[in-house]
ZAMARGU-4260 file (C-alpha; in steps of 0.2 Angstrom, whole numbers, plus 5000, padded with zeros to 4 digits):
<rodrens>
0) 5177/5879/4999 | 5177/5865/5013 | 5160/5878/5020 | 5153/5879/5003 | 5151/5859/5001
5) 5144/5856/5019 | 5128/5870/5017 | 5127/5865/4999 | 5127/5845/5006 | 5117/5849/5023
10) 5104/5856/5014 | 5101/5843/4999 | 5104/5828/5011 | 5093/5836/5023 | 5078/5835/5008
15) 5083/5818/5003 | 5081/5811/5020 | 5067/5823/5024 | 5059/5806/5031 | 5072/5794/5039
20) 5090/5789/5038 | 5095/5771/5035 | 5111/5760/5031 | 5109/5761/5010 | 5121/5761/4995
25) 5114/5774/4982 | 5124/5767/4965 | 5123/5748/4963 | 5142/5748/4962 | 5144/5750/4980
30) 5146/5733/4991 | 5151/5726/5004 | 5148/5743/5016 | 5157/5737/5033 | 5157/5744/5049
35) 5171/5737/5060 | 5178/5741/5077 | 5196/5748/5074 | 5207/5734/5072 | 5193/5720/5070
40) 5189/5713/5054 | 5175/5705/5057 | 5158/5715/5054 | 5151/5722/5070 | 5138/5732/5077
45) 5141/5750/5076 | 5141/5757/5092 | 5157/5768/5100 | 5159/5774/5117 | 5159/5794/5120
50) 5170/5794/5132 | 5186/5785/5129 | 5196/5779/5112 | 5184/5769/5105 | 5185/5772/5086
55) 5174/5764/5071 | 5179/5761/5053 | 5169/5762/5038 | 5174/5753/5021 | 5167/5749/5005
60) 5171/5744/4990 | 5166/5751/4972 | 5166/5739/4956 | 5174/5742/4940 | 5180/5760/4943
65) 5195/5770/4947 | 5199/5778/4961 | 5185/5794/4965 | 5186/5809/4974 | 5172/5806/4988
70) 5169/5816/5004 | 5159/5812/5018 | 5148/5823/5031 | 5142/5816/5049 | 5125/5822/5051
75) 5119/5820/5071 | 5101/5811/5072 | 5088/5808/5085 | 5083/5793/5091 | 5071/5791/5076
80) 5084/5794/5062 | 5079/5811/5058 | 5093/5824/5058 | 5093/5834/5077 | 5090/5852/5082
85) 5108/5853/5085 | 5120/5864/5074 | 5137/5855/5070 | 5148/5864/5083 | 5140/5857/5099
90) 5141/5840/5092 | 5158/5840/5085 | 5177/5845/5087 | 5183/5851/5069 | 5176/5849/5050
95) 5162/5837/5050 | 5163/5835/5030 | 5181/5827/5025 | 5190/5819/5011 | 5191/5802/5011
100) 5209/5800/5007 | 5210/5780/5009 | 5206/5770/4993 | 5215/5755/4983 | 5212/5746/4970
105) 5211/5728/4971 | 5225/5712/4967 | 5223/5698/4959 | 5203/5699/4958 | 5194/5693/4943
110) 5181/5708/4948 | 5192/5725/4950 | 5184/5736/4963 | 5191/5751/4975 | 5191/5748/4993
115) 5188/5765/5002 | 5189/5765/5020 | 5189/5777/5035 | 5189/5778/5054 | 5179/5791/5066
120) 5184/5796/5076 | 5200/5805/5068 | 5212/5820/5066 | 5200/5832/5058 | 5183/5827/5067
125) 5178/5821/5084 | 5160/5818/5093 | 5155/5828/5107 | 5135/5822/5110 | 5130/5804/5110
130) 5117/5797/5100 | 5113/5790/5082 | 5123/5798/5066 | 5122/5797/5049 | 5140/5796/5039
135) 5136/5801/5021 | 5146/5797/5007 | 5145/5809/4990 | 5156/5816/4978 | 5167/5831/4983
140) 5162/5841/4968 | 5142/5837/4970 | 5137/5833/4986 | 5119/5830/4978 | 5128/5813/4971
145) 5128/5800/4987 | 5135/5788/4985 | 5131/5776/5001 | 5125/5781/5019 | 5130/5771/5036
150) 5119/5773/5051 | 5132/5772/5069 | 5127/5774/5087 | 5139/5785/5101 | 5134/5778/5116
155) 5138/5788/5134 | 5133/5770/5143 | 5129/5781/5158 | 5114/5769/5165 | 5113/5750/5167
160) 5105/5736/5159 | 5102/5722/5166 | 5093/5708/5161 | 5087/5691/5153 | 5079/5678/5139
165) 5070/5665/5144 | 5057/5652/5133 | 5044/5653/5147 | 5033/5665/5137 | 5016/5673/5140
170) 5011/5665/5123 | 5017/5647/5125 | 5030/5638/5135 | 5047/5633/5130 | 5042/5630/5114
175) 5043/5643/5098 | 5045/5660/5106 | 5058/5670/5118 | 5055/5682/5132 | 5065/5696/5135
180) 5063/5705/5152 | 5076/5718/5158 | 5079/5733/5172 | 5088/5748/5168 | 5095/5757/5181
185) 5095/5775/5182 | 5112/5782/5185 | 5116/5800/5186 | 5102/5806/5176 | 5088/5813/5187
190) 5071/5806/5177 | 5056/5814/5182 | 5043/5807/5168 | 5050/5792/5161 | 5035/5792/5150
195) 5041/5807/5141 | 5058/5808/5147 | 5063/5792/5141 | 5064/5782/5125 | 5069/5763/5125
200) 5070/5752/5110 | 5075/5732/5107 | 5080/5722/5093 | 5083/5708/5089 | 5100/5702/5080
205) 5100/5720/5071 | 5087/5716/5063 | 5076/5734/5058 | 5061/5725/5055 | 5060/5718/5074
210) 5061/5735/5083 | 5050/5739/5094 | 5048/5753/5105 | 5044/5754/5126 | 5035/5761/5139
215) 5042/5755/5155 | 5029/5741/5166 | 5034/5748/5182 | 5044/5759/5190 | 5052/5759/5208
220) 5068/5769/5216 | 5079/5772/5203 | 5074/5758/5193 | 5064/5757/5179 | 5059/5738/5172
225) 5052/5730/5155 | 5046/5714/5158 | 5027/5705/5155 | 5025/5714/5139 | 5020/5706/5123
230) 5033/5715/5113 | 5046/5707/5120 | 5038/5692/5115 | 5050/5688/5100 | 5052/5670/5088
235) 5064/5663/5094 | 5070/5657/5075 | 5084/5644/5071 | 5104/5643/5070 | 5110/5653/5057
240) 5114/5644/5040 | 5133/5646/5035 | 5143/5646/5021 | 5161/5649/5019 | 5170/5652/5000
245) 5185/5661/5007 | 5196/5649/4996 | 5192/5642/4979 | 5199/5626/4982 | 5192/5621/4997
250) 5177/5626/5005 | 5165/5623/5019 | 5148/5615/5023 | 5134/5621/5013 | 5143/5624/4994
255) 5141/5610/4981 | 5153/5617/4969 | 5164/5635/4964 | 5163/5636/4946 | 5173/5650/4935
260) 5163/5654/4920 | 5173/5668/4910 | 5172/5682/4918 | 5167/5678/4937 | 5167/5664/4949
265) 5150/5658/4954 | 5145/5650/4972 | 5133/5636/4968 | 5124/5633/4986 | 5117/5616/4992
270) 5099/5617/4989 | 5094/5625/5006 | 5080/5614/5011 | 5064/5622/5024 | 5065/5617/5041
275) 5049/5623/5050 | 5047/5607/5060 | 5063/5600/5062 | 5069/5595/5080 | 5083/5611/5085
280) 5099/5609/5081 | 5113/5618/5089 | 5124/5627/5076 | 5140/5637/5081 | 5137/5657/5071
285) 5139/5673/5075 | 5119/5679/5073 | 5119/5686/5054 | 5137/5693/5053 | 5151/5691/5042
290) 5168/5693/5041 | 5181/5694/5025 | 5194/5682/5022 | 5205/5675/5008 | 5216/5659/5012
295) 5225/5660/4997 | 5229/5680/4998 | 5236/5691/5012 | 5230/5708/5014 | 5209/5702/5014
300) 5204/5718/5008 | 5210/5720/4992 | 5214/5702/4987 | 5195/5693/4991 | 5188/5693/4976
305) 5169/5695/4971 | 5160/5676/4966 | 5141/5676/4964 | 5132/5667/4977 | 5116/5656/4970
310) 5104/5654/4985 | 5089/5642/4983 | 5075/5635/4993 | 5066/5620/4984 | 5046/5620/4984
315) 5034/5613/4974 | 5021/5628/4974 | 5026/5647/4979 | 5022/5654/4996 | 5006/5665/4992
320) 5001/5679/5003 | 5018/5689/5005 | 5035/5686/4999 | 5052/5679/5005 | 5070/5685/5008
325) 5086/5680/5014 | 5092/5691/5027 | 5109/5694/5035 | 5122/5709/5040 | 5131/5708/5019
330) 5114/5715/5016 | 5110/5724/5033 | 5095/5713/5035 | 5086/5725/5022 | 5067/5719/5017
335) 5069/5725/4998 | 5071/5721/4980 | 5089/5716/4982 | 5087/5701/4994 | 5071/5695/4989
340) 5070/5678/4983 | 5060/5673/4964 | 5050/5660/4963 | 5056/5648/4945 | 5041/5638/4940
345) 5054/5627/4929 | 5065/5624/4946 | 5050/5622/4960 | 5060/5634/4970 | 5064/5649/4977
350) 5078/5657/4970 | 5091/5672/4970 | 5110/5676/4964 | 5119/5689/4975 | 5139/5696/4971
355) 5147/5693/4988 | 5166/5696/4993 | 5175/5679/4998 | 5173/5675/5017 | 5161/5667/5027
360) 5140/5674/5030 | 5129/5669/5040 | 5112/5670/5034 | 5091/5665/5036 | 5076/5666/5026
365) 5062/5675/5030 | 5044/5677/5024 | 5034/5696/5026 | 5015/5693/5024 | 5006/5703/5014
370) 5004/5722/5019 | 5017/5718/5037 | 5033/5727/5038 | 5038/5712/5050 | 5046/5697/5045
375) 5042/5678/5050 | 5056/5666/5051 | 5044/5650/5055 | 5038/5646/5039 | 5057/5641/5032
380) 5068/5641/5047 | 5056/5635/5059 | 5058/5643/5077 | 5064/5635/5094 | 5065/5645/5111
385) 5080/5637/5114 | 5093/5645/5099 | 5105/5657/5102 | 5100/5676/5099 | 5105/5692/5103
390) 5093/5708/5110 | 5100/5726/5108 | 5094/5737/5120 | 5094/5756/5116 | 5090/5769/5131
395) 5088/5788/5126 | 5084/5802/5136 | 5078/5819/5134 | 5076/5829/5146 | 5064/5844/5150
400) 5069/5858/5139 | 5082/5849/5129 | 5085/5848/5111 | 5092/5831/5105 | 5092/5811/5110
405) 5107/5807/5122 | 5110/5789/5119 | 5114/5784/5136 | 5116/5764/5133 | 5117/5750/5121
410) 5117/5734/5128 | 5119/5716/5119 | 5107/5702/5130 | 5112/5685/5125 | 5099/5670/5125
415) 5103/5653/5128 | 5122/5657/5126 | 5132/5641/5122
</rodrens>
């Protein structure tokens, strides 16, 4: 049966992500899709070790419905998102489609959802081959029916990486941009043509929109460097905006009121006014992340509940020549339907409501023009090279003959850390 369910799923996932995988819930019931180091409730970026005991867990929640019987597959990528070469057996130790056996239903919530959850590494699966994987949730009768997809990184962090942000820039100085510059050291893997050998991608505060991919500027014994390249030019953007509703009663900086209107609590949000050319402020966040939390409640999980958050920029006349969005990790920084902001004629402003779980977000605004995939942060946040950011670097390697992407580092650079 267990054999039955993994072809049958392989081969329909495999059509319905002929192009690319991505971090996406399928039914718009499914929020709040988490990935958290073991033991950590905050949301963090998912990357494990390959060697080690490094684990990650995966949770969700679904409204309104009782408990399902969902499964999930772990499909191994290449450093592009599409599925590898590799059959499941040299990647992995056991089943690689499993029950998912942890669910609850919520407490005290005015919004009744089921958390699911799950950790990988566990007892009926373990990872043999670094790189990028796809966790795919569906139902264990139908594996056509996905429910949600999370994208996670196994890292062999077998090379070094070294380097640095500064706001001397080979477009301006200290001004609006950062620089990133970096070395990675070669380690034990004997390179003979980085140019085809090697793969190196940066981000910037997980954001998909603000990959780019490298070819190294120069190379010297054992040592392979990125620097004086107008892709690592980056914005260097604002201080996150924060908000905080993890108690009804009392809440943070940012909120002008928590309202219940029968049935559900809504967040009503300081009018978020633009910034594009306000002097910097420093701002303690954590770069786009969230975490969970209810004061009122133990056991965060299942007792937050779900308020509608009502975001709004003021402006007398829309932005034409693209369109604007408010990005963060609750949405993983996704460019789509969901998180762009309307324009209400009747309200001069930019406008949009979103069901969040109680905690605390962080979270920016940002404008695509017209026919970009790239996001602009300027026009609202404004942009300073001196705000704190953070710059995953990614280093894959295939070599001669080989058939997959190893994953041989993940590294976080910090600018201007405070």
């Amino acid at each position: 049966m267990r054999i039955r369910i993994l072809i049958a799923l392989l081969i329909s996932a495999q059509a319905l992500f002929a192009q690319k995988y991505e971090t996406k819930a399928f039914k718009n019931t499914v929020k709040t899709m988490r990935t958290s180091l073991k033991g950590d409730r905050q949301q963090d970026f998912p990357v494990i070790a390959l060697e080690g005991r490094s684990a990650i867990t995966f949770s969700f929640d679904e409204l309104d419905g009782e408990i399902q019987n969902y499964n999930y597959t772990l499909v191994h990528c290449d450093a592009d998102w599409t599925p590898s070469s590799l059959n499941s057996m040299e990647w992995a130790d056991g089943f690689v489609t499993n029950d998912i056996t942890d669910a609850d239903i919520s407490s005290n919530t005015t919004q009744q959802y089921v958390h699911y959850t799950l950790t990988v590494p566990n007892s009926n699966v373990s990872l043999k081959a670094s790189g990028n994987y796809a966790l795919i949730v569906h139902e264990a009768e139908n594996p056509d029916n996905v429910v949600c997809v999370f994208c996670f990184y196994v890292s062999e962090q077998a090379v070094a990486v070294i380097g640095s942000v500064t706001g001397e820039t080979r477009k301006e100085i200290k001004r609006r941009f950062q620089e990133l510059q970096f070395d990675v050291f070669q380690g034990r893997y004997p390179m003979r043509d980085a140019s085809t050998e090697m793969k190196v991608m940066v981000m910037q505060n997980s954001r998909p929109d603000t990959r780019v991919w490298l070819q190294p500027s120069f190379i010297s014994a054992g040592k392979f460097s990125y620097k004086n390249r107008d892709e690592l030019v980056f914005e260097g953007g604002a201080e996150y905006r924060s908000i905080d509703f993890s108690s009804r009663y009392s809440y943070g900086n940012g909120i002008e009121k928590i309202r219940y209107y029968d049935p559900y609590y809504h967040v009503e949000l300081m009018p978020d006014q633009p910034r594009p050319t306000a002097p910097y402020e420093f701002m303690n966040d954590v770069n786009g992340r969230y975490v969970i939390n209810v004061q009122e409640w133990d056991e965060d999980d299942l007792t937050a509940d779900y308020y509608f958050v009502h975001f709004f920029v003021p402006m007398p006349s829309p932005m034409f020549g693209g369109k604007l969005y408010v990005l963060g990790d609750f949405n993983h920084n996704r460019l789509d339907e969901n998180s762009r902001m309307i324009y209400n004629a009747q309200l001069q402003g930019y406008e949009r409501t979103i069901l969040l779980k109680q905690g605390g977000y962080n979270y920016q605004y940002a404008f695509v023009p017209k026919n970009s995939d790239k996001a602009t942060v300027q026009n609202i946040e404004g942009s300073h090279w001196e705000a704190e950011n953070e710059y995953q670097v990614f280093v894959y390697y295939r070599g001669f003959g080989e058939r997959y992407d190893h994953l041989l580092s993940v590294t976080v650079i910090a600018s201007n850390k405070k």
